[in-house]
TIKOL-584007 format. One record per residue (C-alpha): residue number from 1; x, y, z; residue in one letter. Coordinates in Angstrom, 3 decimals. Example, Ala and Ser with C-alpha at 12.3 -4.5 7.8 and 13.67 -1.06 7.14 Angstrom:
TORDO  num        c1        c2        c3  residu
TORDO    1    12.300    -4.500     7.800       A
TORDO    2    13.670    -1.060     7.140       S
END
This chain:
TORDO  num        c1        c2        c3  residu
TORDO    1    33.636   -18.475    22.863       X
TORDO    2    30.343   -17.165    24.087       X
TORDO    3    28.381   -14.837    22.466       X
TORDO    4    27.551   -11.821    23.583       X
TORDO    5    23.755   -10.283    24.371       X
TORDO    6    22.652    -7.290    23.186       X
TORDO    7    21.531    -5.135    26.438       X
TORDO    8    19.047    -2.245    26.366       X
TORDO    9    17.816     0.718    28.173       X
TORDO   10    15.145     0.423    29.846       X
TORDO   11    12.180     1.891    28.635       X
TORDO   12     9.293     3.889    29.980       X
TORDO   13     6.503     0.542    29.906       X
TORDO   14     9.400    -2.117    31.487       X
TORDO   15     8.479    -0.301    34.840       X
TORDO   16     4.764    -1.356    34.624       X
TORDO   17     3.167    -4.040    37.064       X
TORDO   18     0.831    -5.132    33.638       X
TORDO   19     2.218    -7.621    30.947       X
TORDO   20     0.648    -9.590    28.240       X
TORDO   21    -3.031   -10.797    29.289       X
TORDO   22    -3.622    -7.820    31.497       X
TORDO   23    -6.822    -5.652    31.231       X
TORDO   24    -7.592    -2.473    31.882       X
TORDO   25   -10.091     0.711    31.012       X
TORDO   26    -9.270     2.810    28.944       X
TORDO   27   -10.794     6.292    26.766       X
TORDO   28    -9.312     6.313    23.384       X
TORDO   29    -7.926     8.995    20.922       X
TORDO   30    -6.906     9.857    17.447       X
TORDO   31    -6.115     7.390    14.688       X
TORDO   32    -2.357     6.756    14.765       X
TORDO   33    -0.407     5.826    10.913       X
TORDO   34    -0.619     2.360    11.574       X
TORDO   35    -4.753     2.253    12.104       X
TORDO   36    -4.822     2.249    15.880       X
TORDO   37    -6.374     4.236    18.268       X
TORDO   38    -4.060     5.355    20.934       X
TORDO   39    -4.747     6.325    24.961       X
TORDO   40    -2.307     5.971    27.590       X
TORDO   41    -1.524     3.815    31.191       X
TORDO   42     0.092     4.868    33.668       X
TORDO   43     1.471     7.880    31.775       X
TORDO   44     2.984     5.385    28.957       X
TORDO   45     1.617     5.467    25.226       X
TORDO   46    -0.639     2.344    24.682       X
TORDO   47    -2.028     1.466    20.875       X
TORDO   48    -5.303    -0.093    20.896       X
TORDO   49    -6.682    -2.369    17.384       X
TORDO   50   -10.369    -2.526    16.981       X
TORDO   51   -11.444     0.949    18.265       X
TORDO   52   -12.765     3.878    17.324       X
TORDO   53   -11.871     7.606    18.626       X
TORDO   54   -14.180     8.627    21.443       X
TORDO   55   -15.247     5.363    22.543       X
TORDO   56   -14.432     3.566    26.272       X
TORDO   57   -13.421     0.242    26.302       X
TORDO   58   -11.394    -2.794    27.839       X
TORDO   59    -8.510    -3.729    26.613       X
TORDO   60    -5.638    -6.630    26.884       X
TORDO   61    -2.485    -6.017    26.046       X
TORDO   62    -1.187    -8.508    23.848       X
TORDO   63     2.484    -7.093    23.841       X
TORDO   64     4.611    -4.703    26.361       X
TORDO   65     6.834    -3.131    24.329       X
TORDO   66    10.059    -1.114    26.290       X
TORDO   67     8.236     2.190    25.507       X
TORDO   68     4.476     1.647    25.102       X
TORDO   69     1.690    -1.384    24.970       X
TORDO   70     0.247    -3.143    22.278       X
TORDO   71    -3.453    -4.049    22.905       X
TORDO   72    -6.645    -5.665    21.494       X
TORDO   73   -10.513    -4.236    22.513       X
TORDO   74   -11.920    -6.801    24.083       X
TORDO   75   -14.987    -5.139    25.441       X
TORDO   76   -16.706    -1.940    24.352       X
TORDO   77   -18.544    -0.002    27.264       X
TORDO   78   -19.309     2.930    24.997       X
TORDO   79   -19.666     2.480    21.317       X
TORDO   80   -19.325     4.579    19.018       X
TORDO   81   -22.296     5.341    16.156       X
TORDO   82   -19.944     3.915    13.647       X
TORDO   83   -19.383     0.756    14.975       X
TORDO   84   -20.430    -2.205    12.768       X
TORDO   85   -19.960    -5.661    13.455       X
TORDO   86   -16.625    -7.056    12.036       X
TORDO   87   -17.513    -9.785     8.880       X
TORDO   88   -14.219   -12.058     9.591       X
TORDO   89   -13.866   -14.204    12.334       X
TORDO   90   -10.445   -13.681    12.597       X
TORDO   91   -10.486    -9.925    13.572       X
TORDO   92    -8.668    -9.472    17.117       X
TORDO   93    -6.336   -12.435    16.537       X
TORDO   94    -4.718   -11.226    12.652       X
TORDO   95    -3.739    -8.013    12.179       X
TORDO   96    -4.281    -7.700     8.566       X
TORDO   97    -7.327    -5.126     9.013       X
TORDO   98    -7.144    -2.683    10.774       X
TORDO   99   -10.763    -1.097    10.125       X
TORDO  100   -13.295    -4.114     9.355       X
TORDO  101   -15.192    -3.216    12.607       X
TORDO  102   -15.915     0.797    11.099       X
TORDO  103   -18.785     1.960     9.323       X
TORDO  104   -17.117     2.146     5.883       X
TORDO  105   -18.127     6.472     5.445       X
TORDO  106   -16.180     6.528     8.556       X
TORDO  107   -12.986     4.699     7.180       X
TORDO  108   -13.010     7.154     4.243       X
TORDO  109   -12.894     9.886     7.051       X
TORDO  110   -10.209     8.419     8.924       X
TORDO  111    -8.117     8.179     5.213       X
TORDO  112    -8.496    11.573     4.321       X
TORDO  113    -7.467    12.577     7.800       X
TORDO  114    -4.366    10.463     7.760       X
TORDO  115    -3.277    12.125     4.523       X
TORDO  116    -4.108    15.373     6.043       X
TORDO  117    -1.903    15.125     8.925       X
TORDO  118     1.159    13.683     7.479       X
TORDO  119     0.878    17.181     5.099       X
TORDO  120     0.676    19.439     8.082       X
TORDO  121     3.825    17.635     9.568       X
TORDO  122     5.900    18.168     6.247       X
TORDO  123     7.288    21.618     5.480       X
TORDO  124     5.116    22.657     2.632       X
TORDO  125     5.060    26.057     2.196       X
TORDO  126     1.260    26.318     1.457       X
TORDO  127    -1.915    23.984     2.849       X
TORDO  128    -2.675    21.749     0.602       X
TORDO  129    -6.373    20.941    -1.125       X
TORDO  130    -6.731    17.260     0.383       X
TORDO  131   -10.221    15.996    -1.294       X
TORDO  132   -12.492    13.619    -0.115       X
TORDO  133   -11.487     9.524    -0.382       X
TORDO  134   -12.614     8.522    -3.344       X
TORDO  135   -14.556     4.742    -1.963       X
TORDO  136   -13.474     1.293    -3.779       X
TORDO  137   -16.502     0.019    -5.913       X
TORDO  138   -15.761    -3.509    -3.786       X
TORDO  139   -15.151    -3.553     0.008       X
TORDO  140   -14.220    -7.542     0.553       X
TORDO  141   -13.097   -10.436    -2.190       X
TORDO  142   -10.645    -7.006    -3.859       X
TORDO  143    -7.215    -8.464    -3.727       X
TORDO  144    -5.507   -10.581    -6.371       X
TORDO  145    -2.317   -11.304    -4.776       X
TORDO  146    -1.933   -13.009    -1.562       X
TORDO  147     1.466   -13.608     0.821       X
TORDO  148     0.633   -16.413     3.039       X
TORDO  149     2.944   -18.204     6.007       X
TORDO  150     2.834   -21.411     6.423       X
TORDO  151     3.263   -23.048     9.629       X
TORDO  152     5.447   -25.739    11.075       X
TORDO  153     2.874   -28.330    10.791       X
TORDO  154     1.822   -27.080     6.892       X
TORDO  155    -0.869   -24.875     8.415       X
TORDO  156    -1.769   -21.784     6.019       X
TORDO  157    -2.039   -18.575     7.276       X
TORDO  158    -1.084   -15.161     8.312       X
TORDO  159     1.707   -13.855    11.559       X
TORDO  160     0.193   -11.139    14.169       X
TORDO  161     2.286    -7.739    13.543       X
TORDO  162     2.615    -7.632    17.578       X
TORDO  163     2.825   -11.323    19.279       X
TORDO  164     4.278   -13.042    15.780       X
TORDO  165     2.511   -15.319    16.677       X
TORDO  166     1.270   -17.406    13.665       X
TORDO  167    -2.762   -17.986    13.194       X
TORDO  168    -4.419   -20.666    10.648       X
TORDO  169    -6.697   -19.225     8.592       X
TORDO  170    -9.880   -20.819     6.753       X
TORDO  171   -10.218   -17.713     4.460       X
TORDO  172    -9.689   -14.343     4.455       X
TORDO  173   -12.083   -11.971     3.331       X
TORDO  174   -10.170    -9.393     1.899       X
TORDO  175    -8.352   -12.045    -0.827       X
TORDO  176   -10.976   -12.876    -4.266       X
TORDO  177   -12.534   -15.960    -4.225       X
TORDO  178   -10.737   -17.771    -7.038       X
TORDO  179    -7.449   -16.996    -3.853       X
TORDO  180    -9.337   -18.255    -1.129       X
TORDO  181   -10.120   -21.754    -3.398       X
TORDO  182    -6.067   -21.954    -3.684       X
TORDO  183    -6.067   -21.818     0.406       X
TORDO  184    -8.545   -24.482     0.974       X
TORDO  185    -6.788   -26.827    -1.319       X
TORDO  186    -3.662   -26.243     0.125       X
TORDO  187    -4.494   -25.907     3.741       X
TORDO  188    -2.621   -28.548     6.003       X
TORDO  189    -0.552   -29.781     3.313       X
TORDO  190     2.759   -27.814     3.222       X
TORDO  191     5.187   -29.392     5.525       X
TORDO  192     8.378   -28.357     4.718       X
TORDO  193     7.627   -24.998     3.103       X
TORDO  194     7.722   -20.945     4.955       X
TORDO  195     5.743   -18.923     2.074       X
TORDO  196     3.326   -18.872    -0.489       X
TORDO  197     2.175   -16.496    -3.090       X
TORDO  198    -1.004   -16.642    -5.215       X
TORDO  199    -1.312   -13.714    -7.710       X
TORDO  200    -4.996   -13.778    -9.653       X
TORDO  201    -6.197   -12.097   -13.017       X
TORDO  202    -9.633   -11.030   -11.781       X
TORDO  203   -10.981   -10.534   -15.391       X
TORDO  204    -8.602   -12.993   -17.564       X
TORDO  205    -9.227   -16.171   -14.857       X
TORDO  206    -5.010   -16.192   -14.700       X
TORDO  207    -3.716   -17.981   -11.454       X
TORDO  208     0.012   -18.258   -10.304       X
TORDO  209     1.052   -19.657    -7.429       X
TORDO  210     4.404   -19.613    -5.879       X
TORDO  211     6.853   -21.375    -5.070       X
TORDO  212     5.867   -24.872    -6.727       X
TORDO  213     3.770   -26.822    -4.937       X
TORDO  214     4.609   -30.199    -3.889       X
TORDO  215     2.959   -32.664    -7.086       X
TORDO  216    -0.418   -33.454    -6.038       X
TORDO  217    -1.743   -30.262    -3.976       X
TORDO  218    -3.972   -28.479    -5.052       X
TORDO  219    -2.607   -25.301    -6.904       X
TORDO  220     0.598   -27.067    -8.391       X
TORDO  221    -0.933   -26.707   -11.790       X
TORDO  222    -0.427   -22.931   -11.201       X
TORDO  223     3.446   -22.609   -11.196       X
TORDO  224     3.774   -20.132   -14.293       X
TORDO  225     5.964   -17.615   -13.862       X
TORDO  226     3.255   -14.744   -15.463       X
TORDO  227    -0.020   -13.923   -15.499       X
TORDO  228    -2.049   -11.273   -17.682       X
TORDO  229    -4.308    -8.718   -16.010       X
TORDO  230    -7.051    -6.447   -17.999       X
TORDO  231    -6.556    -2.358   -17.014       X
TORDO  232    -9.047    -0.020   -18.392       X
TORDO  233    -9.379    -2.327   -21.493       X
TORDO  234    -5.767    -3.449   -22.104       X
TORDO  235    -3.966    -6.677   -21.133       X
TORDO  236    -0.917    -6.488   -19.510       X
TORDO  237     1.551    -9.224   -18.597       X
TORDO  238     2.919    -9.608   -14.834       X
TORDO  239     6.119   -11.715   -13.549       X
TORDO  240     5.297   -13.257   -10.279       X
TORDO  241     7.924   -11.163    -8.899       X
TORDO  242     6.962    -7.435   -10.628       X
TORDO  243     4.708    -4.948    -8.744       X
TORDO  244     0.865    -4.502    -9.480       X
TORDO  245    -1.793    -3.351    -8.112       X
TORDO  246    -4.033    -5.371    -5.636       X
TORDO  247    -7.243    -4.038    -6.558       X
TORDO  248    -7.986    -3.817   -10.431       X
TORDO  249   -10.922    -1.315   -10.533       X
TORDO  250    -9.655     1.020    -8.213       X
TORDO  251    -6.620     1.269   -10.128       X
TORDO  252    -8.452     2.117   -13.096       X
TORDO  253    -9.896     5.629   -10.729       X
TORDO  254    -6.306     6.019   -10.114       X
TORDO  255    -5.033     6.006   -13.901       X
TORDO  256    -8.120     8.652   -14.779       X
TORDO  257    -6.851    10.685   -11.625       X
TORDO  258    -3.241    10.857   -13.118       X
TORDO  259    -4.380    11.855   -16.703       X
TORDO  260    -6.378    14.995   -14.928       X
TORDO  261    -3.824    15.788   -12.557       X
TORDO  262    -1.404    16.286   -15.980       X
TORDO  263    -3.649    17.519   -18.519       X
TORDO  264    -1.965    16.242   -21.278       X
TORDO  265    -2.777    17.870   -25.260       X
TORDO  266    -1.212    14.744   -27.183       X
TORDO  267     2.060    17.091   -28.037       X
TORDO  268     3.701    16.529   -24.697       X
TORDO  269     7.158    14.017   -23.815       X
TORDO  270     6.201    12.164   -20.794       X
TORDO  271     8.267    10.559   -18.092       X
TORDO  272     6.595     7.077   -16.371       X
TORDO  273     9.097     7.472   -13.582       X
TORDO  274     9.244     3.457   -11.455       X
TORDO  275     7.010     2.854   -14.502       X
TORDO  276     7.175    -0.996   -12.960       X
TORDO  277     4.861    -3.457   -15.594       X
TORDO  278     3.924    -0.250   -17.919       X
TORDO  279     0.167     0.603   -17.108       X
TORDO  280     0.701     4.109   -16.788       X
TORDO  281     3.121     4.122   -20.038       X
TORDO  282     0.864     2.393   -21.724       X
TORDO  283    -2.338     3.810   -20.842       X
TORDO  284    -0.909     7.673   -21.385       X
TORDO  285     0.296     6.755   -24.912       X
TORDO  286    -2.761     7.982   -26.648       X
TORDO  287    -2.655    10.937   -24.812       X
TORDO  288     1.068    12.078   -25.946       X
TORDO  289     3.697    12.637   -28.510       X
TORDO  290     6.227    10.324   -26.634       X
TORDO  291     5.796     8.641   -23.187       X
TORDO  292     9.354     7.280   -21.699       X
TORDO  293     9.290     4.958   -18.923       X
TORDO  294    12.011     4.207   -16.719       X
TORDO  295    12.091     0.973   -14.351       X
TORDO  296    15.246    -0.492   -12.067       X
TORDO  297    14.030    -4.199   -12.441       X
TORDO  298    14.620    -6.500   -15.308       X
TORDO  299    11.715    -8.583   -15.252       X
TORDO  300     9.471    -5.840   -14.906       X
TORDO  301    10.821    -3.686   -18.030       X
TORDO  302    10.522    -7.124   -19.965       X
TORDO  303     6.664    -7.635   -18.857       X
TORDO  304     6.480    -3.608   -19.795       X
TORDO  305     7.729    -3.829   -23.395       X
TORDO  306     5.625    -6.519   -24.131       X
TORDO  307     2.883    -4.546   -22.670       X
TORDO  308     3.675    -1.603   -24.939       X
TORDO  309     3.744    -3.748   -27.727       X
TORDO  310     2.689    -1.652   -31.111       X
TORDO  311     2.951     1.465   -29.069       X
TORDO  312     5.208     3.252   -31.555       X
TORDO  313     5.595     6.387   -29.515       X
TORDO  314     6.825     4.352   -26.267       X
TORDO  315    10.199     3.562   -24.838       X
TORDO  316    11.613     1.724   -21.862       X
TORDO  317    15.053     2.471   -20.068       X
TORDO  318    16.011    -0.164   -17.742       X
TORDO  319    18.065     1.774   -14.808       X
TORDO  320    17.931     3.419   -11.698       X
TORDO  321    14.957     6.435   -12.336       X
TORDO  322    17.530     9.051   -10.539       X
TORDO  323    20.183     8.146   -13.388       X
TORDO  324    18.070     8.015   -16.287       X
TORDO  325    16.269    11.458   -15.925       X
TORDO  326    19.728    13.245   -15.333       X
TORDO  327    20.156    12.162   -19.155       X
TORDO  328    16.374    12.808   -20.215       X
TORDO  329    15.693    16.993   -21.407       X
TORDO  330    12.541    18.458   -23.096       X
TORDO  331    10.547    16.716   -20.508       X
TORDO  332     7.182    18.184   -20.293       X
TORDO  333     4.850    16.123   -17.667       X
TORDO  334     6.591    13.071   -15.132       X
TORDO  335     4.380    10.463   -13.678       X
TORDO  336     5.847     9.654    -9.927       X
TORDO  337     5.229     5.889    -8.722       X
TORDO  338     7.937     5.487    -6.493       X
TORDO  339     7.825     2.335    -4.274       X
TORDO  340     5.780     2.273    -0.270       X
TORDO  341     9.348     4.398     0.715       X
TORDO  342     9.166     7.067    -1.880       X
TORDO  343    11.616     8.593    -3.984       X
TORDO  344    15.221     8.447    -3.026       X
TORDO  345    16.258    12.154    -2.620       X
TORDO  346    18.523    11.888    -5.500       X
TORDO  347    15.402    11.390    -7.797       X
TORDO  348    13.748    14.660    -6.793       X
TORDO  349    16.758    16.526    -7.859       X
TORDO  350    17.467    15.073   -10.587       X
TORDO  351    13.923    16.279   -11.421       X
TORDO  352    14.243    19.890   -10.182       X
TORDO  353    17.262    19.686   -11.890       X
TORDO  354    15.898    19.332   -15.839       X
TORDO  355    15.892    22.134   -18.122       X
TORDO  356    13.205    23.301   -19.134       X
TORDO  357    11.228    22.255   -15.797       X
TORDO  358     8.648    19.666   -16.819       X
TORDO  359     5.386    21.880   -16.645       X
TORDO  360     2.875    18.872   -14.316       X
TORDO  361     4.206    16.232   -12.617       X
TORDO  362     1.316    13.187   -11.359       X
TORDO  363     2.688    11.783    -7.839       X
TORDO  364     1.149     8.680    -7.262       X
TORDO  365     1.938     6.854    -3.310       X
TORDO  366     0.633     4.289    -0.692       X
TORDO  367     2.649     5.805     2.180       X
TORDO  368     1.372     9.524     2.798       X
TORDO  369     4.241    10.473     4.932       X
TORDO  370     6.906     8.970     2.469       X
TORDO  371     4.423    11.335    -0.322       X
TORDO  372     4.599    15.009     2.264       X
TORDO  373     7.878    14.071     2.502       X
TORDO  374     9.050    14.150    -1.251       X
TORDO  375     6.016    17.217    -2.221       X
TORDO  376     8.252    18.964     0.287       X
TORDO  377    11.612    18.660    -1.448       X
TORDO  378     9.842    18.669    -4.782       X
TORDO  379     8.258    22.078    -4.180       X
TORDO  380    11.192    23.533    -2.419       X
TORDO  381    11.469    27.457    -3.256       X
TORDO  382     8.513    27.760    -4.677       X
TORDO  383     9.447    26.077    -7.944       X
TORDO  384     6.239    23.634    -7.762       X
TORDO  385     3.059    24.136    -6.504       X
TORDO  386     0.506    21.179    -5.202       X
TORDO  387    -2.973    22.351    -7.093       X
TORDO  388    -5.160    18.877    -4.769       X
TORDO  389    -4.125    15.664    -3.085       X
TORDO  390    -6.600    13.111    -4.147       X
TORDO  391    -6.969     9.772    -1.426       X
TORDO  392    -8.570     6.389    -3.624       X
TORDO  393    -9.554     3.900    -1.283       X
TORDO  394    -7.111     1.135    -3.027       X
TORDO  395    -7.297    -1.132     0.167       X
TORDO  396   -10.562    -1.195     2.053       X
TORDO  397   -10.821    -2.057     5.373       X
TORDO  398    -7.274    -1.642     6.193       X
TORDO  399    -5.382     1.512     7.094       X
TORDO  400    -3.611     1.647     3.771       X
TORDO  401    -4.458     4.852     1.257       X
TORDO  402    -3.209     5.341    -2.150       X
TORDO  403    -3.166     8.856    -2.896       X
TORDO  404    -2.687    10.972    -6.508       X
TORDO  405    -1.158    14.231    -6.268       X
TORDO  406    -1.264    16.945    -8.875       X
TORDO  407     1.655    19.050    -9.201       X
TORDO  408     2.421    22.230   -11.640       X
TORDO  409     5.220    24.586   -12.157       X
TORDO  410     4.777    27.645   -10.193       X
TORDO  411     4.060    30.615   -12.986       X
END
């Protein structure tokens, strides 16, 4: 029996005489959420990597999607003041960055403005005080966990977002050095395998690397299933498979942001809400009679505990955070770290839902619609008020923006 093929409409760009490899002028606009400057053929939307607002340019479209094109700059007629030359070679061909070829003032700009527009599209009763991106004290060599494909022939590299197609790569700029040593020993030598991870300790020299490599490469001395990082003076233990952040210091800006945006006296019952490896449980303990934090995955709540080990005022709950705070009262702050989607509506009433109303909630998110979205819900009716939205420049050179919100109870 055959199987069927999917059919489907046809879309706006199908009717276009240009495909992949074609070239044409074009005057680009705003920023769109995913980093790229956006202009328009033939009356169909076309997004455009490696430019800048304002600027004219050439471009080849490297993908015709049914209802717009994908394409690369591959000439600039009129640059823009901002535009630097690009450090990585690769830049054009992998879409990791989106923003290497930007003055880095500018990218802050660009950040902030993101933030501000996914805001104005959420139903917020009141504007909102977006500050100014706080920049990352590194730009390059900031991430200590890398996700690399490997190709058919044991090749190491990364996939383009738009063509898929896979593209060796010799380093990459954005990974710390100690990741980029891991690549070069491995490079060529995979046959047989489809991923590989390589998580780094930055300050404790820690290295995992998964899965197993084959005996003999480079990097199969690394197959522990932990490592330790150092935050803001305190080690914490991470499974290869728990969340943590890619760039240490900047984290550190982002733990300092959370303890302003709730204030805390030392006599207040805190929430660590997706509380994931326990930084922010940890970290808030000295600042509060109890801190409580509440994680879904197993591995993660073990790395926590041992994290909070001699914490006597901290607690983990393993379970879904929507579920645990419908049995939690006398809350009085909640720390928000809900995953790239945000919080799953349930969670947000659950919260509205405690009595008393915990008095300042810290919303911390990498997705700034996914973040509008839930200050929305969260401050339906006037019961909460946003006092700032605070962008921290947790991934240079990329599109990416981590963002701390402070929250209080409307008086």
């Amino acid at each position: 029996m055959s199987r069927r093929r999917r059919t489907r409409a046809p879309g706006p760009a199908d009717a276009l005489a240009i495909d992949r490899g074609g070239r044409f002028a074009a005057a680009l606009g705003d920023f769109d959420d995913f980093g790229e400057t956006t202009s328009s053929y033939e009356g169909v939307p076309v997004a455009v990597s490696g430019g800048i607002r304002g600027e004219r340019v050439v471009v080849e479209v490297v993908r015709k999607y049914s209802d717009r094109l994908a394409c690369r700059v591959v000439e600039v007629l009129t640059p823009d003041i901002d535009r630097v030359a690009a450090p990585c070679p690769y830049v054009g061909e992998c879409t990791g960055c989106q923003f290497q070829h930007i003055a880095y003032e500018r990218q802050l700009e660009i950040k902030r403005d993101r933030v501000t527009r996914a805001l104005e599209r959420s139903n917020l009763a009141r504007p909102v005080d977006v500050r100014h991106t706080v920049p990352s004290p590194v730009l390059l060599g900031y991430r200590n966990h890398a996700r690399f494909t490997i190709g058919r022939t044991g090749e190491v590299g990364f996939v383009n977002r738009h063509t898929r197609r896979f593209l060796r790569v010799g380093e990459c700029l954005l990974m710390a050095p100690v990741i980029n040593g891991v690549l070069a020993g491995v490079q060529g030598r995979l046959a047989g395998m489809t991923q590989m991870s390589v998580r780094a300790g930055l300050r404790t020299g820690d290295l995992i690397v998964q899965p197993v490599l084959p005996i003999g490469v480079s990097g199969s001395e690394h197959g522990s299933s932990h490592y330790t990082e150092s935050v803001a003076g305190r080690i914490f233990r991470i499974a290869g498979s728990s969340f943590f952040q890619v760039n240490v210091a900047v984290a550190e800006l982002v733990v300092e942001l959370v303890e302003d945006a709730l204030r805390l006296t030392g006599r207040e019952r805190v929430v660590d809400a997706y509380a994931g490896v326990g930084v922010f449980t940890a970290l808030l303990a000295s600042q509060a009679r109890e801190v409580i934090g509440i994680e879904d995955s197993a591995s993660a709540v073990a790395d926590a505990r041992s994290n909070a080990a001699g914490l006597a005022n901290v607690r983990f709950e393993q379970g879904r955070t929507e579920a645990v705070l419908a049995t939690l009262s006398g809350v009085d702050a909640v720390v928000l770290d809900p995953p790239r989607a945000g919080c799953h509506p349930t969670t947000i009433s659950a919260l509205r839902a405690m009595d008393p109303s915990p008095a300042s909630i810290a919303m911390v998110s990498c997705e700034p619609d996914a973040m509008a979205r839930d200050l929305a819900l969260l401050c339906e009716g006037g019961r909460y008020l946003v006092d700032w939205v605070q962008p921290v420049d947790m991934f240079p050179q990329t599109y990416h923006v981590e963002c701390v919100a402070a929250i209080r109870q409307a008086s």
